[in-house]
MARLUM-987655 format. One record per residue: residue in three letters; x, y, z of N, C-alpha, C in turn. Coordinates in steps of 0.1 Angstrom, whole numbers, padded with zeros to 4 digits, always signed. Layout:
N
alaXYZXYZXYZ
...
This chain:
217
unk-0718-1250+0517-0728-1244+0509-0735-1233+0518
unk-0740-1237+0528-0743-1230+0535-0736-1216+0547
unk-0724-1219+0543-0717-1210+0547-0715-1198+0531
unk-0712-1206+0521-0714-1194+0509-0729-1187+0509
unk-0739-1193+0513-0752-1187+0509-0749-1174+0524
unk-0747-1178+0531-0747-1168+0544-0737-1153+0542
unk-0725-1156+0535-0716-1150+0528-0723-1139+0515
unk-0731-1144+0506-0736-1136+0497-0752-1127+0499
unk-0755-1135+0515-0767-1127+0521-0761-1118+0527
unk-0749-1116+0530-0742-1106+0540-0738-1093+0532
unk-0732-1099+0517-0730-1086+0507-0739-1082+0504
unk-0751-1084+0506-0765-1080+0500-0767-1072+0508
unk-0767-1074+0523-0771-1068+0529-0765-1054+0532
unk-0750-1052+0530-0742-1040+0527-0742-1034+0518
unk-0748-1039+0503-0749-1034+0494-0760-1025+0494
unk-0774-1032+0502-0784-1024+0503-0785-1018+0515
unk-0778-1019+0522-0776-1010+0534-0771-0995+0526
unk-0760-0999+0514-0755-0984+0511-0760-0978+0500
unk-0767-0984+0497-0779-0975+0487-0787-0969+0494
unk-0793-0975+0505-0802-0970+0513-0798-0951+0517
unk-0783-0957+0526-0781-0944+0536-0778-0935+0518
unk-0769-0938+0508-0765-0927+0498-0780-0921+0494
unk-0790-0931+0489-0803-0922+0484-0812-0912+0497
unk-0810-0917+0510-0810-0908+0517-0803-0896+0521
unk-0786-0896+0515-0781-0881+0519-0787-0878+0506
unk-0784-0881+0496-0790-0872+0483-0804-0865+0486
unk-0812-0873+0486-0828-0866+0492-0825-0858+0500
unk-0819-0859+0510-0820-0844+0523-0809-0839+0517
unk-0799-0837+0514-0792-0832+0508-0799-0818+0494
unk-0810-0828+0480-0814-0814+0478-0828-0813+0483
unk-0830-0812+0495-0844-0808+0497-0855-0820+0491
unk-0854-0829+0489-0864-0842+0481-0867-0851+0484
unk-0887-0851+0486-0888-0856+0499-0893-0875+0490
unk-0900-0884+0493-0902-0895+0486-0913-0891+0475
unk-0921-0885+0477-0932-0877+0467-0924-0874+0454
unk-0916-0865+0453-0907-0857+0443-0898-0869+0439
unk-0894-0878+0441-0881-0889+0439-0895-0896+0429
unk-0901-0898+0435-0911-0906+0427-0920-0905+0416
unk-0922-0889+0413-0928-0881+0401-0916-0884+0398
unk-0901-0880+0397-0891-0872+0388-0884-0888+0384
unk-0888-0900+0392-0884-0912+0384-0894-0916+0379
unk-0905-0920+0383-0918-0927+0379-0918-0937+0384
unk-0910-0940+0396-0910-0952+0405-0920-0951+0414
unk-0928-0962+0423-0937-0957+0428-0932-0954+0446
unk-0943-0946+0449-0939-0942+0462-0928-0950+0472
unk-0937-0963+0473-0939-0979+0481-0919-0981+0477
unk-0918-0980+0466-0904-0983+0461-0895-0974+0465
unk-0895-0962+0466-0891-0955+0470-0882-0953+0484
unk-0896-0955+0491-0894-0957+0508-0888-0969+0508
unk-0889-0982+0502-0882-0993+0508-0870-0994+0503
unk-0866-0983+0494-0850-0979+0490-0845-0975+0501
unk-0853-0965+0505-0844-0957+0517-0843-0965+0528
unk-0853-0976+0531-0852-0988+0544-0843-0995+0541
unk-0836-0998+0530-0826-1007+0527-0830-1022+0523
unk-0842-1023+0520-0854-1033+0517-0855-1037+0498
unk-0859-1051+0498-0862-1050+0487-0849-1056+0479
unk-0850-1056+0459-0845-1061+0450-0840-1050+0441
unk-0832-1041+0443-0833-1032+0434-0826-1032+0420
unk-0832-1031+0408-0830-1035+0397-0817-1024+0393
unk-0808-1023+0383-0799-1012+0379-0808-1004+0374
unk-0814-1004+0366-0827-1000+0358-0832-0987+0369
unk-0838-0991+0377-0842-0984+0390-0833-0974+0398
unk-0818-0980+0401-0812-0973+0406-0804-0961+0398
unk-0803-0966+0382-0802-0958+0372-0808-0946+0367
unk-0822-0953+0375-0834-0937+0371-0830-0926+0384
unk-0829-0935+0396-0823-0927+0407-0815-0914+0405
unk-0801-0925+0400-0789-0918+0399-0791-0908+0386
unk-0796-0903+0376-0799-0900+0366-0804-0885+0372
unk-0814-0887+0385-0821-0876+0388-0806-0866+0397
unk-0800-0872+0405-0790-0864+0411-0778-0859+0402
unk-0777-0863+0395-0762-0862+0385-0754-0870+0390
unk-0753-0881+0393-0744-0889+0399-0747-0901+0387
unk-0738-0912+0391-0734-0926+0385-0738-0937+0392
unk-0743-0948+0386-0748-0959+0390-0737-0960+0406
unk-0724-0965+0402-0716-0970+0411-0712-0961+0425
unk-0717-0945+0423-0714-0942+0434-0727-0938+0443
unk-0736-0945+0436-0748-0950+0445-0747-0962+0455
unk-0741-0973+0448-0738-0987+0451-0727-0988+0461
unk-0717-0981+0455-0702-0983+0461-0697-0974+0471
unk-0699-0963+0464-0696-0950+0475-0702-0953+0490
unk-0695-0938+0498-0702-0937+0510-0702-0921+0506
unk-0716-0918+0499-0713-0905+0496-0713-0894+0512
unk-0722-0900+0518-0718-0886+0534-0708-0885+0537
unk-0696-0898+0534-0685-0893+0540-0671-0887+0531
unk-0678-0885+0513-0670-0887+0508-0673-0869+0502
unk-0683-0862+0509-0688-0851+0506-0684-0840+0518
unk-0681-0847+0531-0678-0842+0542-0672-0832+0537
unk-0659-0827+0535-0651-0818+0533-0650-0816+0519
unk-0651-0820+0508-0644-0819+0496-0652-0807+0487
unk-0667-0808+0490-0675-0800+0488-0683-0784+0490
unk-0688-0774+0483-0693-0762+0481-0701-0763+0477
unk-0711-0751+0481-0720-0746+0471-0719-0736+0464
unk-0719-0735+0452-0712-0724+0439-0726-0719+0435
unk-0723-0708+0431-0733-0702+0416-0725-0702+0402
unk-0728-0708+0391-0721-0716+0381-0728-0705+0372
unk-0724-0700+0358-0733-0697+0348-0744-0703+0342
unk-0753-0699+0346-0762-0707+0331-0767-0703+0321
unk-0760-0707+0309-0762-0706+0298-0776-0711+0290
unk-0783-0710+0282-0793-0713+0270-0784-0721+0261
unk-0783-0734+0259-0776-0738+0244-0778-0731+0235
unk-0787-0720+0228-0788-0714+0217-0781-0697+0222
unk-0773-0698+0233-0766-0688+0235-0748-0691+0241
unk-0749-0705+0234-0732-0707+0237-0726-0702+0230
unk-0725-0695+0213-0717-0692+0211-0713-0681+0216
unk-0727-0671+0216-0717-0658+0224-0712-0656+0239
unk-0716-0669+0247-0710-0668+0261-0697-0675+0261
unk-0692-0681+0248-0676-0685+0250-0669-0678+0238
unk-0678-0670+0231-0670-0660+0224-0666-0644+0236
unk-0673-0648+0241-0672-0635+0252-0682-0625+0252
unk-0690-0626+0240-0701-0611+0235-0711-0616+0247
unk-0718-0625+0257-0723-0627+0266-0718-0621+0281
unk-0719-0613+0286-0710-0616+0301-0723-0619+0310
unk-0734-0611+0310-0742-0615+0320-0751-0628+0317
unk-0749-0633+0329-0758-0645+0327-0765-0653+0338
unk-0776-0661+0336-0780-0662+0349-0773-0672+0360
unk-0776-0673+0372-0768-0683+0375-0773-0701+0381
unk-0768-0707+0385-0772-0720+0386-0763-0725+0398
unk-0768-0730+0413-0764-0733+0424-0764-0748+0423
unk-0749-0754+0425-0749-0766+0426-0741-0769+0438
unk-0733-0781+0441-0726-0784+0449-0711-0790+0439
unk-0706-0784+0441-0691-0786+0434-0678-0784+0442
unk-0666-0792+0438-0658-0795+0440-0647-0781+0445
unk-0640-0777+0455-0635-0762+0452-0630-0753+0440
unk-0617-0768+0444-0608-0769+0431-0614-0763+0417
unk-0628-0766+0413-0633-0766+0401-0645-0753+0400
unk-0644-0748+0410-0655-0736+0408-0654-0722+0399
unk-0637-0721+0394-0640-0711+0383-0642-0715+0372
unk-0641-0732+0368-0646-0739+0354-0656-0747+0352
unk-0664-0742+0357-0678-0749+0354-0686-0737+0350
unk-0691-0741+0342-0708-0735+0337-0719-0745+0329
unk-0736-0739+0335-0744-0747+0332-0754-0745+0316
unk-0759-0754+0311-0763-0750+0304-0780-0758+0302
unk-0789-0750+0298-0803-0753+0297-0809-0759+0284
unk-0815-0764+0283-0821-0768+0269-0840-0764+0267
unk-0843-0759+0257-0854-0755+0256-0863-0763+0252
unk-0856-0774+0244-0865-0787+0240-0860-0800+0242
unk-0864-0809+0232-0861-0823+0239-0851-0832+0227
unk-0847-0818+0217-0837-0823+0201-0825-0834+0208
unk-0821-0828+0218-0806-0839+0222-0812-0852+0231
unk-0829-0856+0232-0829-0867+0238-0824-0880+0235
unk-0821-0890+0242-0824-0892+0254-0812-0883+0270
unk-0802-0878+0258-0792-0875+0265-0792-0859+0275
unk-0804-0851+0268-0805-0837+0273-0822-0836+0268
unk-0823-0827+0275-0843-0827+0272-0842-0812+0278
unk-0855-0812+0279-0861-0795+0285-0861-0791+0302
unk-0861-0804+0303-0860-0802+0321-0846-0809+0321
unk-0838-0808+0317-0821-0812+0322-0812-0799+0319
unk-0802-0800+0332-0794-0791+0331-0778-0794+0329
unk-0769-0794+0319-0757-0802+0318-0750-0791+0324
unk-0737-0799+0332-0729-0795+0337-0714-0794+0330
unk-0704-0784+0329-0695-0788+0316-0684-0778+0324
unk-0675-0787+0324-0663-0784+0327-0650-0779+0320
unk-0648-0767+0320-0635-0761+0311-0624-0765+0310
unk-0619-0772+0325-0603-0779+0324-0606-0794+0327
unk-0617-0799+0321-0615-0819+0323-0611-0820+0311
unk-0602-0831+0313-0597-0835+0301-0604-0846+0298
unk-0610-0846+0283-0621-0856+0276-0613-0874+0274
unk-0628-0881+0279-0622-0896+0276-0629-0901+0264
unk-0623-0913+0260-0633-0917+0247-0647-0918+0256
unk-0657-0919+0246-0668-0918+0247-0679-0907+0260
unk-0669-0897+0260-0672-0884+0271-0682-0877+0260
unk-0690-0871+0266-0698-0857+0258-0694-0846+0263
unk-0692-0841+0249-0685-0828+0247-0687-0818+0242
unk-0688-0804+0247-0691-0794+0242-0680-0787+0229
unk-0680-0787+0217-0672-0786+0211-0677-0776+0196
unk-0672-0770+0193-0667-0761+0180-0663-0769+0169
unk-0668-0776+0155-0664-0781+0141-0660-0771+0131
unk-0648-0766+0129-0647-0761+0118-0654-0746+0121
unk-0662-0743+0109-0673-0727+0115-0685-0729+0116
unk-0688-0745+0120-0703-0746+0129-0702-0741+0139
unk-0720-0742+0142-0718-0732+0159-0717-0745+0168
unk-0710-0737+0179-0709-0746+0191-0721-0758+0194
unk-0717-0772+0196-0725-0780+0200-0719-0792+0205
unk-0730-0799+0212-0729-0812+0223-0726-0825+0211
unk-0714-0831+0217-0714-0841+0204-0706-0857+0212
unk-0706-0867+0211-0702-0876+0218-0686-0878+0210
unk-0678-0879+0222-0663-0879+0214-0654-0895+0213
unk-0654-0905+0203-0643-0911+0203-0629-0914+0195
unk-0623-0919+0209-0604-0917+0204-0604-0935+0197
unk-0599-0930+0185-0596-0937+0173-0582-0940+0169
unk-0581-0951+0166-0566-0952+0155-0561-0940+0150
unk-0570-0931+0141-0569-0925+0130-0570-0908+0136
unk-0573-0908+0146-0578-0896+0156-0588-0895+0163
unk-0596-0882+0161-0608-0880+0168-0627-0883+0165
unk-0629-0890+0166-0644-0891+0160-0659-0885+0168
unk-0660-0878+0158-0672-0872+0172-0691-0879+0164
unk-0699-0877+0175-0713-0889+0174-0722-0876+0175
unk-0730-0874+0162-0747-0863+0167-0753-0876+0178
unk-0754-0861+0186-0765-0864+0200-0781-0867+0192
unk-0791-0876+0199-0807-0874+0197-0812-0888+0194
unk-0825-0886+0196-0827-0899+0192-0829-0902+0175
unk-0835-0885+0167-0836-0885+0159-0823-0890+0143
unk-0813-0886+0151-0801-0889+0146-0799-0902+0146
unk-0792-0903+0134-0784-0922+0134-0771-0917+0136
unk-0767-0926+0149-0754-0926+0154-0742-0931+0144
unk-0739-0922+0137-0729-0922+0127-0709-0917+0133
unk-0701-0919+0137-0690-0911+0142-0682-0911+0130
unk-0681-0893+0132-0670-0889+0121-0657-0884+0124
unk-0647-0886+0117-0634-0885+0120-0634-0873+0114
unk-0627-0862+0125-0625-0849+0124-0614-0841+0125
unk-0606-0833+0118-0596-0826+0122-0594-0817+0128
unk-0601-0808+0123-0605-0788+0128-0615-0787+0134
unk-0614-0787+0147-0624-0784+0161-0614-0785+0170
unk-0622-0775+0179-0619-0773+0191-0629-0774+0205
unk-0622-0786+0214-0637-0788+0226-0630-0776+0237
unk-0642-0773+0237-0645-0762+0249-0647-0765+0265
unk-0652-0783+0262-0658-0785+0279-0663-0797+0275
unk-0661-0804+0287-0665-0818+0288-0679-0818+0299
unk-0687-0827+0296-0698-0826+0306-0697-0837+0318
unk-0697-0833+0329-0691-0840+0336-0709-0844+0343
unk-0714-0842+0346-0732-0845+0352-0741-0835+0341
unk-0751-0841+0344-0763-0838+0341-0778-0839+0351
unk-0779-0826+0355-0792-0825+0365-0803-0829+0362
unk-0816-0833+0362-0827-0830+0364-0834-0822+0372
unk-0841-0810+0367-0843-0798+0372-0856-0805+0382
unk-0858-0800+0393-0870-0801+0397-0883-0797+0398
unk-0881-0786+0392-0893-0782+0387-0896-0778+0373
């Protein structure tokens, strides 16, 4: 027994060893010091710092608000070794950014200038990405006014991926996609909406959103 209790104190302690060092490359990574991590989650300072000591009980909840702020995923907070897994694979790009009430004419083409948006992206993927902004908070919980989605031109979509996509001769919009028996079913984004999924024939997705930022300022 006491060799299992020693055993599960040991995973604990790697597990929060590597939350620690990941929420620390992320913070120096974009310039974010405990102050800003703690406005932009609502976690308090005290929590914060004892993240980064490797201290502490940390709830998913918590690490979720974390990971939510970088554009990253629970597990590659937990699991990863992001320093080493950024070493080489990664750039810094200027991506488009779009207005969502200006997608249709920046993938119809009538848009060319646009402003841009500096992220860290993959090489491979730097001529298919572009960002897009939201001016209010209609697509919450999933997009708000201070989020910026990231959307990829050559990912190929999984069930329950969000997707930038074209219905028919609606205008372009963010829609959650599941693969069905029957085909394709896509879900309105918001809170205001009742998640209803409808099975669709005539559309075309444009881009899958692979992250989602929160802006820092």
């Amino acid at each position: 027994m006491q060799d299992s209790n020693k055993i599960k104190n040991a995973e604990a302690d790697v597990l929060l060893s590597n939350i620690a060092q990941n929420i620390d490359f992320l913070m120096k990574k974009n310039n974010m010091d405990s102050q800003a991590l703690s406005k932009l989650t609502g976690l308090g300072i005290a929590t914060v710092n004892s993240l980064r000591r490797g201290v502490g009980n940390p709830t998913i909840s918590t690490i979720s608000s974390i990971a939510d702020v970088f554009g990253v995923n629970v597990g590659e907070i937990t699991d990863n070794k992001l320093s080493e897994s950024n070493e080489n694979e990664e750039i810094i790009s200027s991506v488009p950014l779009i207005r969502y009430d200006e997608l249709d004419g920046y993938v119809s083409g009538k848009i060319v200038n646009t402003n841009l948006y500096k992220l860290s992206i993959q090489e491979d993927h730097e001529n298919s990405l572009f960002a897009v902004e939201f001016s209010n908070n209609l697509l919450s919980p999933y997009f708000d006014s201070k989020t910026i989605a990231i959307v990829s031109k050559a990912e190929n979509f999984c069930d329950s991926d969000v997707v930038l996509v074209k219905i028919k001769d609606a205008p372009i919009c963010f829609r959650q996609v599941f693969v069905g028996e029957s085909g394709i079913y896509f879900s309105i984004l918001g809170i205001e909406n009742e998640r209803k999924a409808a099975l669709t024939k005539n559309y075309t997705i444009i881009g899958v959103v692979i992250k989602s930022i929160k802006r820092l300022k």
